[in-house]
N, C-alpha and C positions, 0 to 999 in steps of 0.2 A: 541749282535749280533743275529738277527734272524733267522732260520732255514726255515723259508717261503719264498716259492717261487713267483716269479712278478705271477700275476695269467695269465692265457691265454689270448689273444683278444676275443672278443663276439664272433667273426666269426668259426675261430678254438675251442672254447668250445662248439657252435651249434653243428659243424660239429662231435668232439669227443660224443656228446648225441645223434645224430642222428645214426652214427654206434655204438651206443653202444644199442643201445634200441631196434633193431628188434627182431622175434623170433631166436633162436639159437637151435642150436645141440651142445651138448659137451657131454664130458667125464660126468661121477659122478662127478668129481673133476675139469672139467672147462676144460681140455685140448680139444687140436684141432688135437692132434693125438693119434691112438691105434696103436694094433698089429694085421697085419693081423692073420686070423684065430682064434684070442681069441675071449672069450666070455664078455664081458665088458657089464658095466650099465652106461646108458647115462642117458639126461636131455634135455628136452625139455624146453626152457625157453620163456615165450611171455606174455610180457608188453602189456596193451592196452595205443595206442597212441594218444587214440581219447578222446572226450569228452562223447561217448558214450559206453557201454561196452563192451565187446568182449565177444560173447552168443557160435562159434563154431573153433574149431581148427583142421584141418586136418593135419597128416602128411605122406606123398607120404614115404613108403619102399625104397632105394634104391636096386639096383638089385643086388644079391649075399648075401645082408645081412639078416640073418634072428632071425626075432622079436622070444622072448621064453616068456615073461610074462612082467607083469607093476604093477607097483606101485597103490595100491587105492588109489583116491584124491576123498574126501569128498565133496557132491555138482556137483562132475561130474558124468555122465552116459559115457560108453564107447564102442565104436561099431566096427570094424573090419571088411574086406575086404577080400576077399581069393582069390588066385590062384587055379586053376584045379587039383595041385599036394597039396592044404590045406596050404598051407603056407601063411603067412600077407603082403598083399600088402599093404596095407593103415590103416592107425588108424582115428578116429573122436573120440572127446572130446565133448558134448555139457555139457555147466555150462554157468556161469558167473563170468566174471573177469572184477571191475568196473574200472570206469577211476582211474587213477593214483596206479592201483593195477598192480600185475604180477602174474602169478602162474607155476609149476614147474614140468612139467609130467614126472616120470622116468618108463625106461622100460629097460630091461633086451633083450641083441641081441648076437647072433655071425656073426663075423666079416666075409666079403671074405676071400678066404686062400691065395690069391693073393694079395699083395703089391700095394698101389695105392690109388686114391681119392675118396669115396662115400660122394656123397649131397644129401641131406635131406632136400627136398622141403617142404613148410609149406604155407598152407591156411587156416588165420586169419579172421573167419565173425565176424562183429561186427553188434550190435542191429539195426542200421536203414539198414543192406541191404549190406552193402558193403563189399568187400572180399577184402583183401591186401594178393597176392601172392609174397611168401617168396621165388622164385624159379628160378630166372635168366632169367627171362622170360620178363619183360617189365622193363627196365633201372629204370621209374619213383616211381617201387616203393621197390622194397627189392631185395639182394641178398639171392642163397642158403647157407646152412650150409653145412661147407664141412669139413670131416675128413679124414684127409692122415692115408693111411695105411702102416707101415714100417714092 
């Protein structure tokens, strides 16, 4: 008796590797929820999907939460963005990540102290030019990353 299951249809296994493959926000450990007000370490996670590689990564701050440090990745240079009150609006990553690679940005944040949803906009360039925003913003190509906050 086998323990294998019928495998998926092509259509349904495209469609599980397409959401499964954008950039992401999660926890350290993959989840999709915190606590409001804690201080948690996240993960930035972004596959390239292209045949060419992904050279820039931006991530938009959501508002309320606020960035305290990151993780060194090797190969990357890393640049920040400020508010008038010094706080990180935006992060950029420029490296490279070739095709059929991913890599893993972690950074250290405190949470809103309020209960609720922050998304985590993400602008993916790749080497010929082109930007895949990760932001809810044009159906055709990525949703945000979003973490509810309890």
């Amino acid at each position: 008796m086998s323990r294998f299951k019928t495998p998926l249809p092509l259509s349904a296994a495209l469609l599980l590797s397409f959401a499964a493959a954008h950039a992401t926000v999660r926890t350290e450990t993959g989840l999709t929820e915190s606590r409001a007000g804690a201080s948690e370490t996240y993960r930035l996670n972004v596959p390239t999907e292209k045949a060419v590689a992904t050279t820039q990564v931006r991530l938009v701050v959501p508002p309320g939460v606020t960035l305290t440090r990151f993780q060194v990745l090797p190969g990357f240079t890393r640049s920040v963005a400020r508010n008038a009150d010094g706080l990180i609006t935006e992060v950029t990553w420029r490296g490279r990540i070739a095709p059929e690679e991913y890599a893993r940005f972690f950074f250290q944040a405190r949470n809103p102290a309020q209960p609720g949803e922050v998304a985590w906009k993400v602008y993916q360039t790749y080497a010929d030019g082109s930007v895949v925003a990760w932001d809810d913003t044009d159906p055709g190509q990525g949703p945000a990353s979003k973490i509810t906050l309890r």
